[in-house]
Structures are given as C-alpha cells and as structure tokens.
C-alpha positions, 0 to 999 in steps of 0.5 A: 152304651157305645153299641148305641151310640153306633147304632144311632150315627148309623141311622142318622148318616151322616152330618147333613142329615144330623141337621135335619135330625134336629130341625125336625125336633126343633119343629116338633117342639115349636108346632106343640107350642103354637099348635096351643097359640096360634089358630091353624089357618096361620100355623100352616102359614108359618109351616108353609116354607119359602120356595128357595129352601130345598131339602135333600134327604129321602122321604123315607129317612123324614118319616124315620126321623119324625118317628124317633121323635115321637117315640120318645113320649116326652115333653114336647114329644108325645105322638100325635099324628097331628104334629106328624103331619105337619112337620111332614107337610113343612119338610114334604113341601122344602123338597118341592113334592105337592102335598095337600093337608086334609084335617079330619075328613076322608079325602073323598069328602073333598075331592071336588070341592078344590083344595086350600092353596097355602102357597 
C-alpha cells in the first residue's frame, strides 16, 4: 500500500499540480452530468474559460492526468474520447494554446469552411 501511495505523489508532483489533479476530475464528473442537460453549443460555452485563468502545467502531465481518470471506468468516469476531449479543450484553452474542437468528421472535411469561434 505505501509503494503506492508513493507512486502516485510522485506521478502527481507536487501541490499545484494535486489541484489540477482534482479540477480535472471535477470536470470529468460535471461534463457527464451536462453532457445529458445541456445542448453542446452551450456546454462548450461553459467549457470555454475566461481569458485572465491561466494554467501552468505540461500538456503532457494534462493528458497523463485525464487518463488516470478515465482509466478508473467508474461512476462519472467511464472513458470516453468525448469528455477526453472536452476537458482537454477547457485546459489546452486555460494555457492559452489555439484549439479548435472538430466533433465526428475528419479535419480535412472542414478545412475550408472556417471554424466555430467560441471565444
């Protein structure tokens, strides 16, 4: 037991990222709840965060974070690339990198057509 408990304070790092750790479950749990109340045009809204949040963690250690989530298959976190997506959109978008959110259809389909600007 405590070798794992080891294990996971090491893959969380530290106090700052443990936060994140958490709002990124948070996230998890509530896009499962509105993904069933709300229709997406308005969740993506929601998700959309205000531009004076920042986040200052790697993309690499989100992605980690999202998937010891999702890997758990219980509850509110049963994988699905759909609320992987999302949350990595609201947190991709809090550290300020460009993301457009493409929902079923190969990029190329709309490369031409512009985007949708939720900002």
């Amino acid at each position: 037991m405590t070798a794992r408990l080891k294990k996971f304070f090491q893959f969380i790092g530290g106090v700052r990222e443990f936060w994140i750790f958490l709002k990124i479950g948070l996230w998890l749990a509530l896009i499962s709840i509105l993904l069933n109340l709300l229709p997406l045009d308005k969740l993506m809204k929601l998700l959309t965060p205000n531009p004076s949040k920042k986040c200052n963690i790697s993309l690499q250690k989100l992605v980690d974070f999202i998937s010891f989530w999702l890997e758990r298959n219980f509850w509110f976190f049963k994988p699905s690339c759909l609320k992987r997506s999302l949350v990595l959109y609201r947190f991709y978008r809090l550290k300020g990198e460009p993301v457009i959110f493409f929902l079923g259809v190969r990029k190329e389909v709309y490369a031409n057509e512009g985007s949708l600007d939720l900002s």
